[in-house]
C-alpha positions in Angstrom: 10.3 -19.4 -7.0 9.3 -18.8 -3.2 8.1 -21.9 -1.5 5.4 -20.2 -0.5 4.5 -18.9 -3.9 4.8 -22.2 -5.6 2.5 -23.7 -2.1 -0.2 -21.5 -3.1 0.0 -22.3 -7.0 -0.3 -26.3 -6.0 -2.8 -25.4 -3.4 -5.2 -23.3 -6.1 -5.0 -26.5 -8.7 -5.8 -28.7 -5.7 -3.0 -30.3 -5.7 -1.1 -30.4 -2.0 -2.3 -31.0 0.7 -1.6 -27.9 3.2 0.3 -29.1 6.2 -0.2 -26.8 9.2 3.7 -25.1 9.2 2.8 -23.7 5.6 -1.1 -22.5 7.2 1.1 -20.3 10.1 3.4 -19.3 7.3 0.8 -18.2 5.8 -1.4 -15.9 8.6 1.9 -14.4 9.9 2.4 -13.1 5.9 -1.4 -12.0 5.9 -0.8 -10.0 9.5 2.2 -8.5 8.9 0.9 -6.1 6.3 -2.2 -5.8 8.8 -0.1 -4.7 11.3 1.8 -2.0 9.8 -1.7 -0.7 7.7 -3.0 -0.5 11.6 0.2 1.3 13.0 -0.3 3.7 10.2 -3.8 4.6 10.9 -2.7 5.4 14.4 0.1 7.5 13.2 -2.0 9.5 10.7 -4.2 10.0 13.7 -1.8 11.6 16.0 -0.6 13.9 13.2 -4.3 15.2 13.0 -5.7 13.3 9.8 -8.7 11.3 9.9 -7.9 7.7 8.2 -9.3 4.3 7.9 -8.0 1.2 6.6 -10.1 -0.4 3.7 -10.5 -4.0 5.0 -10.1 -5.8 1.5 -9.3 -9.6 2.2 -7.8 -10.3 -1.4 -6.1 -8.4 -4.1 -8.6 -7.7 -6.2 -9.1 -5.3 -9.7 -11.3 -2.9 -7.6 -9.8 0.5 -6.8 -9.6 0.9 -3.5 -6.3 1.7 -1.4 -5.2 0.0 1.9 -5.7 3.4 3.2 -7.9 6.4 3.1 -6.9 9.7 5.3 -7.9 13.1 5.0 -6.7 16.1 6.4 -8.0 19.5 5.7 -9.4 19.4 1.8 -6.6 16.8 1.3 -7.7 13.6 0.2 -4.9 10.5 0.6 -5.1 7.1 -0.8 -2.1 5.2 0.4 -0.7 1.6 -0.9 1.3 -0.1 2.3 3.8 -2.3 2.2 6.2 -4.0 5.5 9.6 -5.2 4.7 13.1 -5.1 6.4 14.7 -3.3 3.5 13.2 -2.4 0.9 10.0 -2.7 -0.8 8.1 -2.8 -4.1 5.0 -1.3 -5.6 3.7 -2.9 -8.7 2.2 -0.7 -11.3 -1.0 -2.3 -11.1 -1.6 -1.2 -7.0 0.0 2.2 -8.0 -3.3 2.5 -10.7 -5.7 2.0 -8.3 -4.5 4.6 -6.3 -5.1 6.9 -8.9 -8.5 5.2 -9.8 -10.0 5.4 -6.9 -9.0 9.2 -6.1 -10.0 9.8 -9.8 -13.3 8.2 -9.8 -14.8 8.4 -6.5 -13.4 11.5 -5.5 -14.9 14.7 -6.5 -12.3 17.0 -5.6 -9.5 19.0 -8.0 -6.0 16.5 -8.8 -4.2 19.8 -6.4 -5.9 18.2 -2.8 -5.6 14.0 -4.0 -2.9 12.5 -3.3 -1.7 9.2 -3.9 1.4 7.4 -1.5 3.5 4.9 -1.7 4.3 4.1 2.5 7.0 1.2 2.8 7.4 0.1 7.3 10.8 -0.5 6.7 11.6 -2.2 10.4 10.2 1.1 13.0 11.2 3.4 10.0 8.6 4.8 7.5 9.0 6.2 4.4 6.5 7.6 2.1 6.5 8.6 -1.5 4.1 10.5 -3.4 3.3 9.6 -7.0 2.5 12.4 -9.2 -0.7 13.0 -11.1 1.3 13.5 -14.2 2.9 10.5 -13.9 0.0 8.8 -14.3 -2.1 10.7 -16.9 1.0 11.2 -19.0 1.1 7.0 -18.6 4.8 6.8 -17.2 4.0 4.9 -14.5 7.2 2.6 -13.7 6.7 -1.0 -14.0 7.3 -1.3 -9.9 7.9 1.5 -7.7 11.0 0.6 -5.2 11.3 2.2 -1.9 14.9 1.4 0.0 15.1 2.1 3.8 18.3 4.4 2.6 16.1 6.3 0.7 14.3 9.7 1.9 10.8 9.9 1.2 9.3 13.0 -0.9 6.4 13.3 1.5 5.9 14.0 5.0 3.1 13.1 7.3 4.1 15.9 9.7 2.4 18.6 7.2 1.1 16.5 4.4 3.4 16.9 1.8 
């Protein structure tokens, strides 16, 4: 188990006493994904979408993505993730994609979209999740995105 894992396990039962390495440990994990959520907004910006990052401080059972962009009648909810090679999307965040474009937005399944968007290093790739996939409930258990891999979405032209 990651040090940092089991840290925070001890730390919740009140058990250790935090020494200030493991607090910077800590902030540099929380700003990491930060940063590349910021860097994205910027990006979707210059490619002529209109997106904000939702400032949720912990992962909670609400169903809201790290990022909401829209271009046109296209409505995006995007899960990100930073990582040197590869990352992982657990089937729980990829639901709450779909839950929040399902229940709070009132537009046909054709103009939501729900990505997957792994900052592999300066490299992005993104991965769009179908909305069959998760009505027909064959969501995968975690979605993987390798920097090899090609993404099935572009932020160029939105798809």
């Amino acid at each position: 188990m990651n040090q940092l894992i089991r840290s925070a396990i001890l730390l919740a039962r009140g058990t250790l006493m935090v020494r200030e390495v493991d607090k910077d440990e800590i902030r540099r994990w929380r700003k990491r994904g930060f940063y590349s959520e910021n860097v994205l907004v910027k990006l979707l910006g210059k490619k002529g979408y209109n997106a904000v990052r939702v400032p949720v401080s912990n992962p909670s059972l609400n169903p809201l993505p790290d990022i909401m962009a829209r271009k046109g009648q296209h409505v995006y909810a995007f899960e990100v993730k930073n990582a040197s090679y590869y990352a992982y999307f657990p089937k729980q965040q990829i639901e709450k994609l779909f839950r929040f474009l399902h229940e709070l937005i009132p537009a046909d399944n054709q103009y939501k979209h729900a990505i997957l968007a792994a900052h592999l290093g300066k490299r992005w790739i993104f991965k769009e999740v179908g909305w069959q996939e998760w009505e027909k409930n064959r969501l995968p258990e975690k979605a993987r995105i390798l920097k090899r891999d090609r993404g099935n979405f572009s932020a160029e032209n939105g798809g």
